[in-house]
matplotlib code that plots the C-alpha trace (Angstrom):
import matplotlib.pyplot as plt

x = [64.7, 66.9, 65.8, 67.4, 70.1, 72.0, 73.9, 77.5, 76.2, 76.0, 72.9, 72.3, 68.8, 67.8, 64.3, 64.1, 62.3, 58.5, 56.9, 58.6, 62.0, 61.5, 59.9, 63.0, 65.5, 63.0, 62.8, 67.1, 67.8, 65.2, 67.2, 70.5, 71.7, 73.5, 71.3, 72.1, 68.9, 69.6, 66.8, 66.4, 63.2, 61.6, 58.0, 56.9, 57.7, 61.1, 60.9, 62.0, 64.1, 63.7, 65.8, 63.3, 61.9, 65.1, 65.6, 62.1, 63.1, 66.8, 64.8, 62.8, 65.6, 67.7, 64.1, 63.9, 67.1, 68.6, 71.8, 71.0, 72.4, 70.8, 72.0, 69.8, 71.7, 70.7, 71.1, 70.6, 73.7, 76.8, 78.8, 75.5, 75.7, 79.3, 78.2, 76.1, 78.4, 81.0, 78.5, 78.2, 82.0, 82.5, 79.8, 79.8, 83.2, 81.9, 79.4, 77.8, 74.1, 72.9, 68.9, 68.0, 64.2, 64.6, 62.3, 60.2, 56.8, 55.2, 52.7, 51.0, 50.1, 53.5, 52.5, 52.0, 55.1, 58.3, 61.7, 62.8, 60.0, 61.3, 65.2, 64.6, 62.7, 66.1, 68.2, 66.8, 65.5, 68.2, 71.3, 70.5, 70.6, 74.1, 75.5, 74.9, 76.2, 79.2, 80.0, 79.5, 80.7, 84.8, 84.1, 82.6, 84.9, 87.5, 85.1, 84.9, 81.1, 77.9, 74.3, 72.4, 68.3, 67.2, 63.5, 61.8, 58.3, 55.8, 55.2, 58.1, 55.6, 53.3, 49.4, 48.5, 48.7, 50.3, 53.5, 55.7, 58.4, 58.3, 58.4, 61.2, 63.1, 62.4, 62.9, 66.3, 66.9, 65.9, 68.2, 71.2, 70.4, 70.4, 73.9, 75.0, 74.4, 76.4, 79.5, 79.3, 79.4, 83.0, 83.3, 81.0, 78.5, 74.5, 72.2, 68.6, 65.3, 61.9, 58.7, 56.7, 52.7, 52.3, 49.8, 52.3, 52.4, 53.4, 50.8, 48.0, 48.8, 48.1, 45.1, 42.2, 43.5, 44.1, 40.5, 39.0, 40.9, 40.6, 36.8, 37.1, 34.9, 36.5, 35.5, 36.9, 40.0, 40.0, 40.0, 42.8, 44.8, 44.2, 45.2, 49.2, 50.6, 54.4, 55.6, 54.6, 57.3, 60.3, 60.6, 61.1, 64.3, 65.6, 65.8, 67.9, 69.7, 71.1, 74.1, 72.1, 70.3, 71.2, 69.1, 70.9, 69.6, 66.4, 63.1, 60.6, 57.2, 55.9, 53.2, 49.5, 51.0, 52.1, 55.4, 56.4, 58.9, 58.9, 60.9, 62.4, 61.6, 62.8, 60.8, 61.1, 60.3, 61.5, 64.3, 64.5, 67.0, 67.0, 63.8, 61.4, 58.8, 56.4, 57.6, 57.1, 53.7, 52.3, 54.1, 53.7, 51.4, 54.3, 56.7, 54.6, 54.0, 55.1, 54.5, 58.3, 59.9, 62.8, 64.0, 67.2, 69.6, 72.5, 75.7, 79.1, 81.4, 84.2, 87.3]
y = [137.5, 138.8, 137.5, 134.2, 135.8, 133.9, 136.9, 135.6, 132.0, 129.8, 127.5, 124.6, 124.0, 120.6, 120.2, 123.8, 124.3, 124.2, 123.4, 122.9, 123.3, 126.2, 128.1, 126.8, 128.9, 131.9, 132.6, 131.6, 133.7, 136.5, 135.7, 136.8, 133.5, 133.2, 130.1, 127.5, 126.5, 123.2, 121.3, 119.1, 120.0, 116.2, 115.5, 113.8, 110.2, 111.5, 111.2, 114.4, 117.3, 120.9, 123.9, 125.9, 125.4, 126.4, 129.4, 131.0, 130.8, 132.2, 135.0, 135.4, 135.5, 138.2, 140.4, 140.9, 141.6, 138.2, 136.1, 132.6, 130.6, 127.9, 124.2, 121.4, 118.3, 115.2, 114.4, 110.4, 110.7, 111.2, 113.6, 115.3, 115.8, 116.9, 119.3, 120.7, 121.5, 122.6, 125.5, 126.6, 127.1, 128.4, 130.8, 131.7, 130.7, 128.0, 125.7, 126.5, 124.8, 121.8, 121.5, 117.8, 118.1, 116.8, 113.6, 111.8, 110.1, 107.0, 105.5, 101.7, 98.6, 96.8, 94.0, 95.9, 98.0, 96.8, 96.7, 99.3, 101.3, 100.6, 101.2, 104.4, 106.0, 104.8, 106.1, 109.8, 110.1, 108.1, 107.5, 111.0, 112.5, 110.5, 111.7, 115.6, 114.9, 113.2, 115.6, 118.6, 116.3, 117.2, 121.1, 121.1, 119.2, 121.1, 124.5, 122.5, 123.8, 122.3, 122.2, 119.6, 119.1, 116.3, 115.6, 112.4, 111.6, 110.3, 107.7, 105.9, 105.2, 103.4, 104.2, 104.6, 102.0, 102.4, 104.1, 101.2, 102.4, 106.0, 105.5, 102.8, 105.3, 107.7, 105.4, 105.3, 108.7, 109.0, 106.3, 108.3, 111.2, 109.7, 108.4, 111.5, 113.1, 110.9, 111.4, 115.3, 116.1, 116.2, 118.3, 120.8, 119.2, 119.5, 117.3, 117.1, 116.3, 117.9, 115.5, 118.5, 118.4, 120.6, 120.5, 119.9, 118.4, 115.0, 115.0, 115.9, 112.8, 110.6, 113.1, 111.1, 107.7, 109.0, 110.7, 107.1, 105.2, 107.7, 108.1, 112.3, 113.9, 116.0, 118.9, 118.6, 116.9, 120.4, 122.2, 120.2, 120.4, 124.8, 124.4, 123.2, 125.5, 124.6, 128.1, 127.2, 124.3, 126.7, 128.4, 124.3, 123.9, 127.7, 126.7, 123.5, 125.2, 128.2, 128.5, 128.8, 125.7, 123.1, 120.1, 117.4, 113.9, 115.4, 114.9, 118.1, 117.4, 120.9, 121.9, 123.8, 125.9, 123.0, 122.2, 118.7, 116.3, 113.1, 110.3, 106.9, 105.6, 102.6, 101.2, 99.9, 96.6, 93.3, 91.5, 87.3, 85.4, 83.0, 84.7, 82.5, 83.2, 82.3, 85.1, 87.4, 86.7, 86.6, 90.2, 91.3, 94.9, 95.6, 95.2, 97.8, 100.1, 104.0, 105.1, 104.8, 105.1, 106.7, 108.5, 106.7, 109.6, 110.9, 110.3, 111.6, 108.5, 107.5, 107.7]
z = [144.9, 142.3, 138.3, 137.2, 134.7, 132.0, 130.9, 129.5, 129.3, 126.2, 126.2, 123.7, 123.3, 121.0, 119.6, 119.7, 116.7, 117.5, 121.0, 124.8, 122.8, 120.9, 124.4, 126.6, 123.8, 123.6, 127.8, 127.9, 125.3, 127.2, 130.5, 128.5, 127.5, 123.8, 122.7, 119.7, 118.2, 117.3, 115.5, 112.4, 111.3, 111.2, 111.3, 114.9, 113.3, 112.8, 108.7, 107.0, 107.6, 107.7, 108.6, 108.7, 112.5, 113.9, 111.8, 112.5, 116.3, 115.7, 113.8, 117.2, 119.5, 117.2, 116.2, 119.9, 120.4, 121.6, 120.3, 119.1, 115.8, 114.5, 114.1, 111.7, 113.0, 114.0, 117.7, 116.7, 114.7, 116.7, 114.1, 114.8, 118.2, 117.5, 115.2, 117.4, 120.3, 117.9, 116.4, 120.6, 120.8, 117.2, 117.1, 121.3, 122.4, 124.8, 126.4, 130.2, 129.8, 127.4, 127.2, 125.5, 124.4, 121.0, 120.4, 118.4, 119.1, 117.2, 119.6, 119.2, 120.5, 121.9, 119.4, 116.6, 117.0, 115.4, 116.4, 114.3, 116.2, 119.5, 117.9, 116.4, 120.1, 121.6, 118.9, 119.5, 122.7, 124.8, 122.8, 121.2, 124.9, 125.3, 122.2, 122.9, 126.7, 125.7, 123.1, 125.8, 128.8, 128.0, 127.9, 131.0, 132.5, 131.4, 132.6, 136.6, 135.6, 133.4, 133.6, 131.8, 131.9, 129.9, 129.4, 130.6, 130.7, 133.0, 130.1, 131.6, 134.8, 132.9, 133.0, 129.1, 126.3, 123.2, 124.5, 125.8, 123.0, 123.9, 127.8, 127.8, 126.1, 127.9, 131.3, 129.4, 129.8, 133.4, 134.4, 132.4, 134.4, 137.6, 136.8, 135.0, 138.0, 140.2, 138.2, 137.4, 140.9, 141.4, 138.1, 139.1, 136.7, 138.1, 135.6, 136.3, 134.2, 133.4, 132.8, 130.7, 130.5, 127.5, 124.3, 121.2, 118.0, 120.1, 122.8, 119.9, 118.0, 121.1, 122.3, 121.1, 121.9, 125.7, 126.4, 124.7, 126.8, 130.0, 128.9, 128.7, 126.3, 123.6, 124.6, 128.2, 126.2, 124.2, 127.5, 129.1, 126.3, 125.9, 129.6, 129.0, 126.7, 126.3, 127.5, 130.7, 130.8, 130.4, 133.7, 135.1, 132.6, 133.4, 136.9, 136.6, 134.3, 136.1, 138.2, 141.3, 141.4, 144.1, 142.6, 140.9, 139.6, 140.4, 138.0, 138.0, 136.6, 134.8, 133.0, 133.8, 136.2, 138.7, 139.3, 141.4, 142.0, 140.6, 142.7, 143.3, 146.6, 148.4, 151.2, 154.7, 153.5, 155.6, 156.5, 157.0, 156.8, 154.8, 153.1, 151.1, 148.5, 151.2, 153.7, 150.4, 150.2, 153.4, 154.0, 150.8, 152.6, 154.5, 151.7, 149.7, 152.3, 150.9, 154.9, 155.7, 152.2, 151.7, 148.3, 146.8, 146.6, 144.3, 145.9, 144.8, 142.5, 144.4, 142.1]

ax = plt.figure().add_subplot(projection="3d")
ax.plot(x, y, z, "-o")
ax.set_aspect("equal")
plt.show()
C-alpha cells in the first residue's frame, strides 16, 4: 500500500522529550509532518523542569532534515496547554494531529500514597490530556478535521500493585477518549488511544518491584525489558493519527512487535423481572460468561 504520509500536516507531540514521546515526533516528523516538541523537561515524579529534552529532539528532526519547534510548557497547567497549541499555529499555521503522551509516574502502596499523589497523576495525565484537547478542540472544529491519540495504560485494568494512582488516571483518560470520540464525529474529529509496552525511564522505576511481585528473574526482566524499545510504539500512534484511519474511540495495545486491541465488552447476561440478589448469585456463570459478549461501541452524539 502506499507509505502513511504527513506531508502538510502539523502534529503536536507532548512528552516528547525522551522515550515513547520523543519516537512518536521523530517517525511524524520522518513521515513529513511539521511536529511541535512540546515537553517540560520534569524528572518522572514530575519535580523539575528542563528545556533541554525537547530541544535535543527539535535538533533531531531539523539535522535530518525535518521541521519541528520546541515548546517547554506544562500540560497540567491550562495557560500551558494554550501555549502549546498556540506555538502549532504561530510557528506552522495550524493544527491537524495532537499526540498526548506526557505523564508522570510515582508508584506505591494505595495506603501509603497521599492525596496530593493521587491529585497530581490526575492533574497531568487526565486533566493534562483535557487541557491540550480543549485548547486544540476549537481549531479542529473550525478545520471539520482532527486526529487525537491519547495514551492509556493497561495499568488501568488492574493486575500489579503499587499503581492504583497511575491507572485510575489513566482509566481517566480512557473514559475521555471514549467520549471524545463520541462527540468528534460529526466534526470530522477521530480520537483514539495507544496502551504502549516500552522500556522507559517510567517502566524502569517500577521494573524491580514488577519481576518481585511477578517472580521473573532479573536477568529474564533485563531481557523483557531490551525486548520493548519505545520506537516500536510509534508506528501504533502514526496510524491513528493519519487521515486514513477509520478507527475511533478505539484503544491499541503496542509494544515488542505486537499490536492488539484492547476493549470494553458487555455481556449477554440475564434478564428477570423483578431481579433479586438471589437470582444474581445463583446465575452469576452465566452473567460472566465472555462467550456472547458484545463490544460497547462509539456512536455519533445526537445534537
Amino acid at each position: 500500500m502506499t507509505g502513511l504520509r504527513f506531508d502538510g500536516r502539523v502534529a503536536v507531540v507532548t512528552g516528547a522529550g525522551r522515550g515513547v514521546g520523543r519516537s512518536h515526533a521523530m517517525l511524524l516528523a520522518d513521515k513529513g509532518a511539521r511536529v511541535v516538541v512540546a515537553d517540560y523537561g520534569v524528572g518522572i515524579d514530575g519535580d523539575g523542569c528542563s528545556p533541554a529534552p525537547a530541544e535535543d529532539v527539535v535538533h533531531e528532526i531539523t539535522d535530518g532534515g525535518g521541521q519541528a519547534v520546541a515548546c517547554y510548557a506544562s500540560v497540567s497547567e491550562p495557560q500551558g496547554a494554550q501555549a502549546i497549541i498556540d506555538t502549532a499555529i504561530e510557528a506552522f499555521g495550524g493544527i491537524d494531529v495532537v499526540v498526548n503522551n506526557a505523564g508522570i509516574h510515582d508508584p506505591g502502596l494505595f495506603d501509603a500514597l497521599s492525596i496530593e499523589q493521587f491529585r497530581r497523576m490526575l492533574d497531568v495525565h487526565y486533566l493534562g490530556t483535557v487541557a491540550v484537547c480543549r485548547a486544540a478542540w476549537p481549531h479542529f472544529v473550525a478545520a471539520g478535521y482532527g486526529r487525537i491519540v491519547n495514551t492509556v495504560s493497561e495499568a488501568m485494568l488492574g493486575g500489579i500493585s503499587e499503581l492504583t494512582s497511575y491507572g485510575a488516571a489513566k482509566g481517566a483518560v480512557f473514559g475521555l477518549t471514549r467520549n471524545l470520540a463520541t462527540e468528534g464525529i460529526g466534526h470530522g474529529i477521530r480520537v483514539n488511544a495507544i496502551s504502549p509496552r516500552a522500556n522507559t525511564r517510567m517502566s524502569a522505576s517500577h521494573s524491580d518491584s514488577v519481576a518481585a511481585q511477578l517472580s521473573i528473574p532479573a536477568d529474564v526482566m533485563d531481557t523483557i525489558n531490551a525486548s520493548m524499545p519505545p520506537e516500536l510504539c510509534a508506528p501504533a500512534a502514526a496510524f491513528l493519527a493519519h487521515q486514513d484511519c477509520p478507527l475511533n474511540g478505539e484503544v491499541l495495545q503496542i509494544g515488542m512487535g505486537n499490536i492488539a486491541r484492547i476493549a470494553v465488552v458487555r455481556t449477554a447476561g440475564i434478564t428477570r423481572t423483578p431481579l433479586t440478589a438471589e437470582d444474581i448469585a445463583e446465575n452469576l456463570p452465566a452473567i460472566m460468561n465472555i462467550s456472547d459478549a458484545q463490544v460497547t461501541a462509539v456512536t455519533e452524539m445526537v445534537q
